[in-house]
mmCIF file of the N, C-alpha and C atoms, coordinates in Angstrom:
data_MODEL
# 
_entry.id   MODEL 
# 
loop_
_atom_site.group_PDB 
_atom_site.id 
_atom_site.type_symbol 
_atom_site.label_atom_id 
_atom_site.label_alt_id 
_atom_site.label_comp_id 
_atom_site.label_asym_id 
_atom_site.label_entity_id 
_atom_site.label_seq_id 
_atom_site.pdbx_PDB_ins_code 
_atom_site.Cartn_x 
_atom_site.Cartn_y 
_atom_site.Cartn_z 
_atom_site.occupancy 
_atom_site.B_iso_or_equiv 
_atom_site.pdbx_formal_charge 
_atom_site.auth_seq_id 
_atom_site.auth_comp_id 
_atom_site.auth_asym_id 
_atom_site.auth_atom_id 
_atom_site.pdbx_PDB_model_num 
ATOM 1   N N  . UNK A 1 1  ? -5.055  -5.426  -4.804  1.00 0.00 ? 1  UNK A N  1 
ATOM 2   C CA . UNK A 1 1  ? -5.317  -4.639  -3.624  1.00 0.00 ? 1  UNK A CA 1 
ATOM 3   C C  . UNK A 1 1  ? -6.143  -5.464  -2.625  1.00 0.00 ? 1  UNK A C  1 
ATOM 4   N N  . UNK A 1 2  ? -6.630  -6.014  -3.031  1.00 0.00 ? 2  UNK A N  1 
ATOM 5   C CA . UNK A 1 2  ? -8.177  -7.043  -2.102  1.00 0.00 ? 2  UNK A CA 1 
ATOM 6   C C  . UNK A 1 2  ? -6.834  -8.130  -1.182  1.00 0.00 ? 2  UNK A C  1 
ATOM 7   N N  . UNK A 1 3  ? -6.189  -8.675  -2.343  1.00 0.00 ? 3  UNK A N  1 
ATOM 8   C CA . UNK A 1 3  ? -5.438  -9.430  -1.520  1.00 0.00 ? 3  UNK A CA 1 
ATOM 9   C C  . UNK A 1 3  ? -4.927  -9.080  -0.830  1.00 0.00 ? 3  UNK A C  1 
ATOM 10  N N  . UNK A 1 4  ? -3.758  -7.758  -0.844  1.00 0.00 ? 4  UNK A N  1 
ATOM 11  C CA . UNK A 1 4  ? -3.328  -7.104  0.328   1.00 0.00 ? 4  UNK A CA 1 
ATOM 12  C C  . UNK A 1 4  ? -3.670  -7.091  1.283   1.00 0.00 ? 4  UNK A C  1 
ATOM 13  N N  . UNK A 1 5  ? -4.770  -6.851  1.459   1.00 0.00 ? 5  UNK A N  1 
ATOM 14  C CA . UNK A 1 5  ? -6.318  -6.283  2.681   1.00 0.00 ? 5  UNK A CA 1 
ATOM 15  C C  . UNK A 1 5  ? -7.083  -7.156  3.425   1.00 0.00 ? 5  UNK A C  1 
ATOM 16  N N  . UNK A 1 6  ? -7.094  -8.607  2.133   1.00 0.00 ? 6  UNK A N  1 
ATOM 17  C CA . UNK A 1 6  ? -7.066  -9.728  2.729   1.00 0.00 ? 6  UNK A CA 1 
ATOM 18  C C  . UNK A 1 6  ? -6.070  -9.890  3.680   1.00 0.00 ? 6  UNK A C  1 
ATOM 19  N N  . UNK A 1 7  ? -4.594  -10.229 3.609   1.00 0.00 ? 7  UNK A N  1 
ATOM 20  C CA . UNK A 1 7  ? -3.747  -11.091 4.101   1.00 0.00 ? 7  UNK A CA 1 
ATOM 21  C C  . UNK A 1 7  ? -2.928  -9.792  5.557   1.00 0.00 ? 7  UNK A C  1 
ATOM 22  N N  . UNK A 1 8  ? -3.282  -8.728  5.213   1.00 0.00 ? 8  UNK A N  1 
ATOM 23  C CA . UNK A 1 8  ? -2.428  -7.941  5.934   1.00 0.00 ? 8  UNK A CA 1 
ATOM 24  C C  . UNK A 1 8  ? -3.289  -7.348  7.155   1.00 0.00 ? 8  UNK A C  1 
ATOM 25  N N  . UNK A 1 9  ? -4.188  -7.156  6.876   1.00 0.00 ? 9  UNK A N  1 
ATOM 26  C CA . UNK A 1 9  ? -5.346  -6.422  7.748   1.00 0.00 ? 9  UNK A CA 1 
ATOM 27  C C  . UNK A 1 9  ? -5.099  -4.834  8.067   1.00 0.00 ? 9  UNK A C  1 
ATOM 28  N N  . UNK A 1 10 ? -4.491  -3.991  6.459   1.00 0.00 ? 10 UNK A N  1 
ATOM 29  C CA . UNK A 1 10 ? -4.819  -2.519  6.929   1.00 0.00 ? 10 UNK A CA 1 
ATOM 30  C C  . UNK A 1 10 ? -5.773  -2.074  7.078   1.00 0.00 ? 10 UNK A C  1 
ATOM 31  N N  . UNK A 1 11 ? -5.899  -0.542  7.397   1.00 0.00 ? 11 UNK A N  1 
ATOM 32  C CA . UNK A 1 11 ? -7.237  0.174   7.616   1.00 0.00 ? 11 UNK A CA 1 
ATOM 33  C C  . UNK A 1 11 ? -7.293  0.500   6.172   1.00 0.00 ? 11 UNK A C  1 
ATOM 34  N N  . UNK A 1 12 ? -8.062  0.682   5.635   1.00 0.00 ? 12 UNK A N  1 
ATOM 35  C CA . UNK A 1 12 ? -8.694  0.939   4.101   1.00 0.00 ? 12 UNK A CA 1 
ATOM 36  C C  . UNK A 1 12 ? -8.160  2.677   3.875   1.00 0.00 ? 12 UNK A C  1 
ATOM 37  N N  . UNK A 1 13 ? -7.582  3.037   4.939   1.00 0.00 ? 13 UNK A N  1 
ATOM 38  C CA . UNK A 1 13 ? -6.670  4.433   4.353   1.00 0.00 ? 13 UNK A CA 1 
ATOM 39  C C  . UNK A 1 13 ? -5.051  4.066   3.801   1.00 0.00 ? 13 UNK A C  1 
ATOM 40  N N  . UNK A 1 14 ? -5.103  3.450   4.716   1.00 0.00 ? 14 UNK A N  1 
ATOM 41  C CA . UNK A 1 14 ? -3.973  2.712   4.732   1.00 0.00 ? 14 UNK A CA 1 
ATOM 42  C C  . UNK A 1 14 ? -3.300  2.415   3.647   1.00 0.00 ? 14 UNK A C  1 
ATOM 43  N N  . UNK A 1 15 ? -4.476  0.984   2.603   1.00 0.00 ? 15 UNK A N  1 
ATOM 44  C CA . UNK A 1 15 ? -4.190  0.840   2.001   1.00 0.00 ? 15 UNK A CA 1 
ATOM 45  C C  . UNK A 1 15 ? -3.896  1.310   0.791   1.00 0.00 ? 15 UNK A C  1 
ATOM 46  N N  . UNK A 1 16 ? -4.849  2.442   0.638   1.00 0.00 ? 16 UNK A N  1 
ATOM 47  C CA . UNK A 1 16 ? -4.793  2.914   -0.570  1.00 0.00 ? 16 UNK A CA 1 
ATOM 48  C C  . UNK A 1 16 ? -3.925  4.161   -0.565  1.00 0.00 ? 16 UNK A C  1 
ATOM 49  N N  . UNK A 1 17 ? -3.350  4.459   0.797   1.00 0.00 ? 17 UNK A N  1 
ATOM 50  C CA . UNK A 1 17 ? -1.846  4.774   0.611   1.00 0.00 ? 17 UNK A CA 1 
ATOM 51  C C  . UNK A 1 17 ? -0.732  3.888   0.418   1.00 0.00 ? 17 UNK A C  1 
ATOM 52  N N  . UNK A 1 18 ? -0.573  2.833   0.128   1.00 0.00 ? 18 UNK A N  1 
ATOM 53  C CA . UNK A 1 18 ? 0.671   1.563   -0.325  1.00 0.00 ? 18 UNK A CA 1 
ATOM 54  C C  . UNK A 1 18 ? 0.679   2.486   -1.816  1.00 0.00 ? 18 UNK A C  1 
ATOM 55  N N  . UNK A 1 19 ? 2.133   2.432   -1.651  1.00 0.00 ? 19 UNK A N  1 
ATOM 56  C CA . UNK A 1 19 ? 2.670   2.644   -2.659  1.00 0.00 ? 19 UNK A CA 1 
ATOM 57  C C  . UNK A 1 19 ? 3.679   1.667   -3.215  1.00 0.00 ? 19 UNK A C  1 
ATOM 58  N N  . UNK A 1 20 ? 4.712   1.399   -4.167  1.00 0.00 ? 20 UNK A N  1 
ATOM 59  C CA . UNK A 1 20 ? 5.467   -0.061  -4.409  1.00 0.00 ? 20 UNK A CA 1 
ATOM 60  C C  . UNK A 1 20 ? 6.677   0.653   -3.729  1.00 0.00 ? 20 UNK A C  1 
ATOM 61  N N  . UNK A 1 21 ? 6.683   1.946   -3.398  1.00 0.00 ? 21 UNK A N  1 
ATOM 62  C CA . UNK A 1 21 ? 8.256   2.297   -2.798  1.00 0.00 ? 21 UNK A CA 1 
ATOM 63  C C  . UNK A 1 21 ? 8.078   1.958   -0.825  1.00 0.00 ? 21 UNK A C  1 
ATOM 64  N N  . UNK A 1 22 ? 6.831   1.633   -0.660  1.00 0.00 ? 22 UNK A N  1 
ATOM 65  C CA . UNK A 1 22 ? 6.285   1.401   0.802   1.00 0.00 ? 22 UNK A CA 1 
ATOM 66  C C  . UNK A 1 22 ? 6.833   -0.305  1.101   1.00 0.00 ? 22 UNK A C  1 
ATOM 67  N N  . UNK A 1 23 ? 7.031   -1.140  -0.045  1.00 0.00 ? 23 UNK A N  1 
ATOM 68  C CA . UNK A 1 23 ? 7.671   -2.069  0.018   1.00 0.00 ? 23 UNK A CA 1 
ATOM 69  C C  . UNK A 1 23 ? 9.041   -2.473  0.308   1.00 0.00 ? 23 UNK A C  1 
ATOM 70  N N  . UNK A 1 24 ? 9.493   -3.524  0.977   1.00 0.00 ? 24 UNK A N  1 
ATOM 71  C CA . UNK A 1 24 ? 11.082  -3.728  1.362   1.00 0.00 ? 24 UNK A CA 1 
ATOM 72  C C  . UNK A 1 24 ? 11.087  -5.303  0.713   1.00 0.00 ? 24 UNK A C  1 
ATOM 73  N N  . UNK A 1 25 ? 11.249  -5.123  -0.522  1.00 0.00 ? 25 UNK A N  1 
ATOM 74  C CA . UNK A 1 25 ? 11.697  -6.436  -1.067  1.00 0.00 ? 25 UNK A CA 1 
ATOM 75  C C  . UNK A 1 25 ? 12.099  -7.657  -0.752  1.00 0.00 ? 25 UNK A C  1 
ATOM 76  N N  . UNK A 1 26 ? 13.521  -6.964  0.030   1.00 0.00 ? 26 UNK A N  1 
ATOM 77  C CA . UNK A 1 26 ? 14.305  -8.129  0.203   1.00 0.00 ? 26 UNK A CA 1 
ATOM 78  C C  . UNK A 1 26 ? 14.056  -8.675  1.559   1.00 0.00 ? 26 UNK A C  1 
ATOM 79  N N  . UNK A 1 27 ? 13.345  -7.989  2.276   1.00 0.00 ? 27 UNK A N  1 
ATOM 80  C CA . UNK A 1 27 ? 13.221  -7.957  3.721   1.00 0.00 ? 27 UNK A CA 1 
ATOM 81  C C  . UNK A 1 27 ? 11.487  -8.767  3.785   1.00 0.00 ? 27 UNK A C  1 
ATOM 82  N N  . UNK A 1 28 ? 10.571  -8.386  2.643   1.00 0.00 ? 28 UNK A N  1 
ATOM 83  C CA . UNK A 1 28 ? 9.435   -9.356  2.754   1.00 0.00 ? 28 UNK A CA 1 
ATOM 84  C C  . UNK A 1 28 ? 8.234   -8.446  3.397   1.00 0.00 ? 28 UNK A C  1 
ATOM 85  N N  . UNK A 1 29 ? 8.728   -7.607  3.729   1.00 0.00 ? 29 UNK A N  1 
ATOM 86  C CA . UNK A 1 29 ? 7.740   -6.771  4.347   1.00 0.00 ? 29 UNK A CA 1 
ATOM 87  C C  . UNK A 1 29 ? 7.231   -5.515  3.810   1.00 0.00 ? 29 UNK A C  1 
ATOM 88  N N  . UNK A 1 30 ? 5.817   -4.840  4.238   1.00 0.00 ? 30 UNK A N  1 
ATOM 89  C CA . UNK A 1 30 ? 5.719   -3.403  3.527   1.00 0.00 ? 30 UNK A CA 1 
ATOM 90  C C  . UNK A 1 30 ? 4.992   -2.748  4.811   1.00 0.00 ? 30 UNK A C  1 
ATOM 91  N N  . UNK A 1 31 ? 6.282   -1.120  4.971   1.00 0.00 ? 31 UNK A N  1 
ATOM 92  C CA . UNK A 1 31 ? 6.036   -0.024  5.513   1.00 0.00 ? 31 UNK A CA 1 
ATOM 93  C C  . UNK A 1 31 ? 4.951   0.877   5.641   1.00 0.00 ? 31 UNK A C  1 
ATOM 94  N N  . UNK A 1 32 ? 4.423   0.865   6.832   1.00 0.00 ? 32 UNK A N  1 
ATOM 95  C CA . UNK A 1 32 ? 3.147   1.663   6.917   1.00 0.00 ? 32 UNK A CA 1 
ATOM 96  C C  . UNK A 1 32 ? 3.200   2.933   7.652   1.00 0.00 ? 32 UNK A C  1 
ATOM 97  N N  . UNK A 1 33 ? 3.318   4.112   6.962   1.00 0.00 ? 33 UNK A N  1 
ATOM 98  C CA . UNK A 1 33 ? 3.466   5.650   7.424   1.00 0.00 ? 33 UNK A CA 1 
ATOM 99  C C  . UNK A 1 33 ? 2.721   6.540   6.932   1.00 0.00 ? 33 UNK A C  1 
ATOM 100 N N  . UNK A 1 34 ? 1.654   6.315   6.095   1.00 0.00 ? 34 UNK A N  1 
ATOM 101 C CA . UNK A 1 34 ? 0.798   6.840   5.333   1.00 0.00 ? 34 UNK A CA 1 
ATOM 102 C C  . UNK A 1 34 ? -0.284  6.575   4.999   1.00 0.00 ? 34 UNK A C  1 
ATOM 103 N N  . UNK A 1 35 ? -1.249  7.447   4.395   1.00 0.00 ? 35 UNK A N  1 
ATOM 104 C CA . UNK A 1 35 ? -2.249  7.322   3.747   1.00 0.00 ? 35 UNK A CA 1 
ATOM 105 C C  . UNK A 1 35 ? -2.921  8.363   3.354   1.00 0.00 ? 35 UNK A C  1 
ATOM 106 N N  . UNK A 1 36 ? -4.213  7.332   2.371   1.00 0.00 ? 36 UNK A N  1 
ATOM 107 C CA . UNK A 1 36 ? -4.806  8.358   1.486   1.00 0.00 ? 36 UNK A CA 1 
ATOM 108 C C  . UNK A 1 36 ? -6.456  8.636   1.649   1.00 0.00 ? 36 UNK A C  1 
ATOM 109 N N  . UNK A 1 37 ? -6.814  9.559   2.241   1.00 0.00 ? 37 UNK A N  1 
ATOM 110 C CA . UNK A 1 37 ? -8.406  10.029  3.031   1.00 0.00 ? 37 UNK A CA 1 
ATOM 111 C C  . UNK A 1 37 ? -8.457  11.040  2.115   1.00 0.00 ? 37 UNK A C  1 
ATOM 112 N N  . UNK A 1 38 ? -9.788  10.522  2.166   1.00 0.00 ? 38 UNK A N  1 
ATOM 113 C CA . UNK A 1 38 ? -10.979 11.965  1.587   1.00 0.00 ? 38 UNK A CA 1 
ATOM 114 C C  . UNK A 1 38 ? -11.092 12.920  1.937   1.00 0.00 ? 38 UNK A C  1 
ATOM 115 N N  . UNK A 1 39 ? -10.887 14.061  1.966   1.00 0.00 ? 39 UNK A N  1 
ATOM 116 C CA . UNK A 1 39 ? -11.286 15.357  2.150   1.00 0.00 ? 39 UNK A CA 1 
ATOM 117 C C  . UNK A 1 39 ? -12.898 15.664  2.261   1.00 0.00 ? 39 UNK A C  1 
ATOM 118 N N  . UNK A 1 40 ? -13.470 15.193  2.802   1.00 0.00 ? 40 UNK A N  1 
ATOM 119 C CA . UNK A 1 40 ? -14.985 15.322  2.823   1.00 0.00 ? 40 UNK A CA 1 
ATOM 120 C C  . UNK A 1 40 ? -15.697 14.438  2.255   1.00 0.00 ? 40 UNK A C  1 
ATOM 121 N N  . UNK A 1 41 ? -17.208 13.885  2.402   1.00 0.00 ? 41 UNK A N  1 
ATOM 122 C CA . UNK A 1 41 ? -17.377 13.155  1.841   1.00 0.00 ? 41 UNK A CA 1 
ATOM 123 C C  . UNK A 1 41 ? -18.366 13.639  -0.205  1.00 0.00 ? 41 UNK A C  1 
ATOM 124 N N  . UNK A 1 42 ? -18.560 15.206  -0.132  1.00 0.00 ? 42 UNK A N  1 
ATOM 125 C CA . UNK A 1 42 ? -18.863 15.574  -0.986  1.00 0.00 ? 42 UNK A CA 1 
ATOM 126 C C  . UNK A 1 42 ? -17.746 16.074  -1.557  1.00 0.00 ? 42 UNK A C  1 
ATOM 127 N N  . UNK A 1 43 ? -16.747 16.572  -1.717  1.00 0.00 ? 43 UNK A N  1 
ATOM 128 C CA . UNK A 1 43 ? -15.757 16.634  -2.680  1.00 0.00 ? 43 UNK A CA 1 
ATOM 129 C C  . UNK A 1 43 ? -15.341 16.017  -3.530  1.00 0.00 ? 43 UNK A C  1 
ATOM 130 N N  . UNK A 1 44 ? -14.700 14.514  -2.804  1.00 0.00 ? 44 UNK A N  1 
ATOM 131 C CA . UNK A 1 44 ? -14.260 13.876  -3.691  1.00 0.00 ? 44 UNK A CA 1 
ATOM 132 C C  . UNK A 1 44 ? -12.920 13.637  -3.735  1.00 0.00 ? 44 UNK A C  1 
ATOM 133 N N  . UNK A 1 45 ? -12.004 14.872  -3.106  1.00 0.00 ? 45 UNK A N  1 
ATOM 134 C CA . UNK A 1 45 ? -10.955 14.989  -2.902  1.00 0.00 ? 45 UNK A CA 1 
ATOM 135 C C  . UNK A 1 45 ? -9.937  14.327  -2.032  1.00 0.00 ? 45 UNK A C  1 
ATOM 136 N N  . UNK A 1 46 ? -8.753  13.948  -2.164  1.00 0.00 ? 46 UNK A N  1 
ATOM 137 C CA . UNK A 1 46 ? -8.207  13.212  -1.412  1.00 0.00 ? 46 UNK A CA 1 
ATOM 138 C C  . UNK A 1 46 ? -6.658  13.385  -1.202  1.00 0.00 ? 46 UNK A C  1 
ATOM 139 N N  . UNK A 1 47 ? -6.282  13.497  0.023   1.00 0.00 ? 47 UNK A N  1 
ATOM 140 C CA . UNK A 1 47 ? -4.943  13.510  0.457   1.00 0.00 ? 47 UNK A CA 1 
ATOM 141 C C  . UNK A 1 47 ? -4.240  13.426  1.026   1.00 0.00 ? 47 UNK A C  1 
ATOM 142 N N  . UNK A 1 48 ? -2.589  13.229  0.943   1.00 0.00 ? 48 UNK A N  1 
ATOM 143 C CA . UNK A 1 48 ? -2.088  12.036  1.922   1.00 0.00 ? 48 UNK A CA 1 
ATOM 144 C C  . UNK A 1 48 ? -1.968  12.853  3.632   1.00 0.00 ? 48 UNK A C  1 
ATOM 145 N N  . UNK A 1 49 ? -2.144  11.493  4.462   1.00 0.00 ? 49 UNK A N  1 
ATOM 146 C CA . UNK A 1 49 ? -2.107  11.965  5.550   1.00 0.00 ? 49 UNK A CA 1 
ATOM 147 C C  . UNK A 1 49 ? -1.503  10.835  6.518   1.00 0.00 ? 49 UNK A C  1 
ATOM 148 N N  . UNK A 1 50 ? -0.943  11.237  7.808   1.00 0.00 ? 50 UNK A N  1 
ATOM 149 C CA . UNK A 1 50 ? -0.568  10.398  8.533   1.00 0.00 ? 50 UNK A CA 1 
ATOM 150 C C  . UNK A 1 50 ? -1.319  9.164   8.748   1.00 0.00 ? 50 UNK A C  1 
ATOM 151 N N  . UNK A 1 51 ? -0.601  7.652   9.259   1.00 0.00 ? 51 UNK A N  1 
ATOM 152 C CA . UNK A 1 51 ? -1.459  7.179   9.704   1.00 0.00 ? 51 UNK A CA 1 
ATOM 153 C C  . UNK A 1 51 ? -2.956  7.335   11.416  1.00 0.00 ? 51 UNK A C  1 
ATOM 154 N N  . UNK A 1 52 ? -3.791  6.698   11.489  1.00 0.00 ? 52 UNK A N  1 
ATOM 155 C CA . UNK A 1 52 ? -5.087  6.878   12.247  1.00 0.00 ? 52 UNK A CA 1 
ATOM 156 C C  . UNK A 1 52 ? -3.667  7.185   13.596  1.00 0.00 ? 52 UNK A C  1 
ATOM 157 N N  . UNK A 1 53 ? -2.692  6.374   14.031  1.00 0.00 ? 53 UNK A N  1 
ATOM 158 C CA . UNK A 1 53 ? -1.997  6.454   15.471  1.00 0.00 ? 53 UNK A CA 1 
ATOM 159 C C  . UNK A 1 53 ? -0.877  7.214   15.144  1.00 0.00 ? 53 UNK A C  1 
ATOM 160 N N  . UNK A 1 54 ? -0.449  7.725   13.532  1.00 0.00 ? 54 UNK A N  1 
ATOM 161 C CA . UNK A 1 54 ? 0.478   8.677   13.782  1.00 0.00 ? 54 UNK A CA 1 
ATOM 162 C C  . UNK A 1 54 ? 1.330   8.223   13.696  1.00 0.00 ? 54 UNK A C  1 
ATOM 163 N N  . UNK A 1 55 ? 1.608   6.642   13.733  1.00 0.00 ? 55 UNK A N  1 
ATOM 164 C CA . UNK A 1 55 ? 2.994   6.013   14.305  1.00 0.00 ? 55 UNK A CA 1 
ATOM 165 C C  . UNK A 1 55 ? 3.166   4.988   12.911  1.00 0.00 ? 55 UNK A C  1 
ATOM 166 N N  . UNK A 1 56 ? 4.002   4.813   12.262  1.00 0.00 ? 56 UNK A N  1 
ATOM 167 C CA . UNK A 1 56 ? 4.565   4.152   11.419  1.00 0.00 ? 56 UNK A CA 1 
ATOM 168 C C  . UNK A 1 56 ? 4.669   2.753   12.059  1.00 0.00 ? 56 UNK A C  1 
ATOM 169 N N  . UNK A 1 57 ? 4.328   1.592   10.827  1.00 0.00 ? 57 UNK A N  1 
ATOM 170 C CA . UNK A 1 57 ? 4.665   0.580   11.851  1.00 0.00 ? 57 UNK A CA 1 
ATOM 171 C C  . UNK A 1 57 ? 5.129   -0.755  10.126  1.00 0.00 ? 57 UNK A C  1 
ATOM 172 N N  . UNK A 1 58 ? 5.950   -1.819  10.520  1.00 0.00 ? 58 UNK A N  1 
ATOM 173 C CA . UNK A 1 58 ? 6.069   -2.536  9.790   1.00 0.00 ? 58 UNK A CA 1 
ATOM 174 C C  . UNK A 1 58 ? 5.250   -3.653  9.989   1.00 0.00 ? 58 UNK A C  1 
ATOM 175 N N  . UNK A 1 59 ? 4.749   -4.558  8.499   1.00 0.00 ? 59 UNK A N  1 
ATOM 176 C CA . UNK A 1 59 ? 4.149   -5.534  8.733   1.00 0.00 ? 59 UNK A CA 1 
ATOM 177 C C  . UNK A 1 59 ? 4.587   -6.252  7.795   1.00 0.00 ? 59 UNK A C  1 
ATOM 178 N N  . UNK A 1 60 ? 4.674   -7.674  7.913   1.00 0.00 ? 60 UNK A N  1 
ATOM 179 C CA . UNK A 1 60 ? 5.302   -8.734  7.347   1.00 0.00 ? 60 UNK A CA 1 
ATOM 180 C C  . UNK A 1 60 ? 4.123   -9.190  6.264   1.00 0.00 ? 60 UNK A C  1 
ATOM 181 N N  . UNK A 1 61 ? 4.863   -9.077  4.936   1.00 0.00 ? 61 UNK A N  1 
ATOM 182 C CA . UNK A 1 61 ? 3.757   -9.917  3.225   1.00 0.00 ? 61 UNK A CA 1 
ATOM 183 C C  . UNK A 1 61 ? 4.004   -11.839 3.516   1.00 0.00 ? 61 UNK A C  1 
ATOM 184 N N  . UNK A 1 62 ? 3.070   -12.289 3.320   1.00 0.00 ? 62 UNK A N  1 
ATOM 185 C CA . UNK A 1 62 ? 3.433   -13.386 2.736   1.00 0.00 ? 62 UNK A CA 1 
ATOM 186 C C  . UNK A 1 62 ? 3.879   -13.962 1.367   1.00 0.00 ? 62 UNK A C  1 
ATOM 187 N N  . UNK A 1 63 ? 4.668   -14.935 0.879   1.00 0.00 ? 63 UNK A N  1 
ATOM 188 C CA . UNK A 1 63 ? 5.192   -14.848 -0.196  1.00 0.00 ? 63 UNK A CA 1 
ATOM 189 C C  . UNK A 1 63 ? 3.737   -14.669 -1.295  1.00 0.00 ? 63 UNK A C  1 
ATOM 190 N N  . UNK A 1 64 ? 2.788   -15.818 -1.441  1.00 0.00 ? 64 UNK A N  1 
ATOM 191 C CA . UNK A 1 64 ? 2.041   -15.078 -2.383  1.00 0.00 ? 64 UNK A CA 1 
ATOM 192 C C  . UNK A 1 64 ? 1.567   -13.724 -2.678  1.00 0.00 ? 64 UNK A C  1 
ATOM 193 N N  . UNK A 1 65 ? 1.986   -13.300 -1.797  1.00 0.00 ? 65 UNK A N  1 
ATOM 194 C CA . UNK A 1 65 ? 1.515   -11.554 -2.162  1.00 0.00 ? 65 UNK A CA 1 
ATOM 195 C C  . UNK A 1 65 ? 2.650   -10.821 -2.413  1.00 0.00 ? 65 UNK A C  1 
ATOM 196 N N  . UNK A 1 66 ? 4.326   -10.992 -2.050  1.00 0.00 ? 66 UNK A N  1 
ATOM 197 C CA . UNK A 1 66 ? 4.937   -10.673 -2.619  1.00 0.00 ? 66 UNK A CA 1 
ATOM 198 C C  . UNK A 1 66 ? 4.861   -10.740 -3.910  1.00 0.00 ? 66 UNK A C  1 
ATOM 199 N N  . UNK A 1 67 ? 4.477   -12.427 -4.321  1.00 0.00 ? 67 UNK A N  1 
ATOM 200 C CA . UNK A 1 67 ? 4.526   -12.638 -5.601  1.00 0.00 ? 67 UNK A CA 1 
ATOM 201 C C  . UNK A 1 67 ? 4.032   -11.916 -6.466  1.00 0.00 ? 67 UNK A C  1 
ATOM 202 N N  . UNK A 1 68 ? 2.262   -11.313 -6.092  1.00 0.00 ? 68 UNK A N  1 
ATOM 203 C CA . UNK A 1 68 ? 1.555   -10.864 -6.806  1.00 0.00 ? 68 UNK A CA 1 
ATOM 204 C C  . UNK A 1 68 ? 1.872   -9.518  -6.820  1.00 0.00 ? 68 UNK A C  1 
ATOM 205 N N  . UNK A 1 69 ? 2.696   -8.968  -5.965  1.00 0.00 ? 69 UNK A N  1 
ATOM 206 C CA . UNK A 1 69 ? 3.147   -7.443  -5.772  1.00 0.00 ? 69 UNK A CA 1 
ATOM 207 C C  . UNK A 1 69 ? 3.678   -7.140  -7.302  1.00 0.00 ? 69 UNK A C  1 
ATOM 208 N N  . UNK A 1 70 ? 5.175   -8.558  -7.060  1.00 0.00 ? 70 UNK A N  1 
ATOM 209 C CA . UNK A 1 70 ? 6.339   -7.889  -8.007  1.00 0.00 ? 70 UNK A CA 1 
ATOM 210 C C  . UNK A 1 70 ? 5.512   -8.490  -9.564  1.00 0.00 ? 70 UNK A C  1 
ATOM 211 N N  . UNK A 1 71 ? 4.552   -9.133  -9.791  1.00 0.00 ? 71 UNK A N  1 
ATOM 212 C CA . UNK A 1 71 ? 3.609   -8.943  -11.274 1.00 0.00 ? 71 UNK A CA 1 
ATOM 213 C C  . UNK A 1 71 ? 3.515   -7.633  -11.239 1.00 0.00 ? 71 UNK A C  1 
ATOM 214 N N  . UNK A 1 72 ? 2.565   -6.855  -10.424 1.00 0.00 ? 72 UNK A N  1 
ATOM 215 C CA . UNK A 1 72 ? 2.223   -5.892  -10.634 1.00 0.00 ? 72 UNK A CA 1 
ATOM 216 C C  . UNK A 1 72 ? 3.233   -4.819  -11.267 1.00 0.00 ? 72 UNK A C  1 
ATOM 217 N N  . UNK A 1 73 ? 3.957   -4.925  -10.238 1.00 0.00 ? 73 UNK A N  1 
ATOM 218 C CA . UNK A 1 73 ? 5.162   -4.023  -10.240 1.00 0.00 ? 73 UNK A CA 1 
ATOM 219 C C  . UNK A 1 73 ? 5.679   -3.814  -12.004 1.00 0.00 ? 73 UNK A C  1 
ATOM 220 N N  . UNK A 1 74 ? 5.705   -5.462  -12.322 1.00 0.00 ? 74 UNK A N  1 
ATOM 221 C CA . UNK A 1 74 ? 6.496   -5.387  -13.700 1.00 0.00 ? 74 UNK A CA 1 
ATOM 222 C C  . UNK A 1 74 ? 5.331   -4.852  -14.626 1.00 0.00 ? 74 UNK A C  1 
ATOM 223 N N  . UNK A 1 75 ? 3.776   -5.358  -14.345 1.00 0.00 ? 75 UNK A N  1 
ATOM 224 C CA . UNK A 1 75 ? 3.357   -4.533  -15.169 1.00 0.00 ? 75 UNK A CA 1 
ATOM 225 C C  . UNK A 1 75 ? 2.786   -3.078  -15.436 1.00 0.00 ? 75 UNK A C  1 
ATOM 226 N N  . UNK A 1 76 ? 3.414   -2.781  -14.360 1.00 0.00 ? 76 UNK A N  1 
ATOM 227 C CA . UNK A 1 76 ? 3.556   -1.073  -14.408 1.00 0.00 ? 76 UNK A CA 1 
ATOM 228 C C  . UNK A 1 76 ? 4.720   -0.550  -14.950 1.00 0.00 ? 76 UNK A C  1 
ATOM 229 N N  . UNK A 1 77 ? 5.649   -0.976  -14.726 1.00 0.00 ? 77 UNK A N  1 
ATOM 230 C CA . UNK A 1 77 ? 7.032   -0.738  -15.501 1.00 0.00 ? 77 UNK A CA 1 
ATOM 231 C C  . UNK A 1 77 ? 6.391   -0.295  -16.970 1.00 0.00 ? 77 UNK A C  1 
ATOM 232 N N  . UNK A 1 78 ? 7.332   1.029   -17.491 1.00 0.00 ? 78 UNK A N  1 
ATOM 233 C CA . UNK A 1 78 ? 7.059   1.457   -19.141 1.00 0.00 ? 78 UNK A CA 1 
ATOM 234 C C  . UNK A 1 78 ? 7.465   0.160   -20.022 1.00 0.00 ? 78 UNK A C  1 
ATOM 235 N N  . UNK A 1 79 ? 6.704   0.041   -21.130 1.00 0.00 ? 79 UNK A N  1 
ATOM 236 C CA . UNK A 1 79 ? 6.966   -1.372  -22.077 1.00 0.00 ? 79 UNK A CA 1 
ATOM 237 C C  . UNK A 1 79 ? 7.760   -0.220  -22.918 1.00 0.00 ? 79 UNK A C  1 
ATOM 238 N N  . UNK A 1 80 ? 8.915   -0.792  -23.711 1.00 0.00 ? 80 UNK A N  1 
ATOM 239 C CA . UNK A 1 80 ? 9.650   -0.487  -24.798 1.00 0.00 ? 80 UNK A CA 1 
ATOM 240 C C  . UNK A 1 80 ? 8.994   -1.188  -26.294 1.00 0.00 ? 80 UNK A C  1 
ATOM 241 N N  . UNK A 1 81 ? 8.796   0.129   -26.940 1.00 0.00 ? 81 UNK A N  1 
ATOM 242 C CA . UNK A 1 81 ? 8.322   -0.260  -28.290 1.00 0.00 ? 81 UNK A CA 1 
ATOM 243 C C  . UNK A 1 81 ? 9.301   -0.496  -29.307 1.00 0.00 ? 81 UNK A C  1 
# 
């Protein structure tokens, strides 16, 4: 995630709305239409909401962070026992 945030420069709602389906693989880039805000700062609660301008926008990964995406990716995938 740091790297993301590093290399891309979302807003920190932003990011922690990326999801791996917010990604375009083949295209190199990941889709920004979302995110994930707190509901107050005593709750705790959190949920998705448009982005800060409302407006969806694409931004281009560099390959090392693709790279480190599709690790991730695989190690989220269910392991077969």
């Amino acid at each position: 995630m740091f790297l993301l945030w590093l290399s891309i420069g979302l807003r920190n709602t932003e990011l922690r709305g990326r999801t791996l389906d917010c990604i375009r693989w083949n295209e190199g880039e990941v889709l920004v239409c979302k995110s994930l805000r707190r509901d107050g700062y005593s709750s705790g609660k959190v949920m998705w909401a448009p982005t800060k301008t409302e407006k969806g926008r694409v931004v281009p990964l560099i390959s090392p962070v693709l790279d480190v995406l599709r690790e991730h990716q695989k190690e989220m995938e269910p392991q077969e026992i």
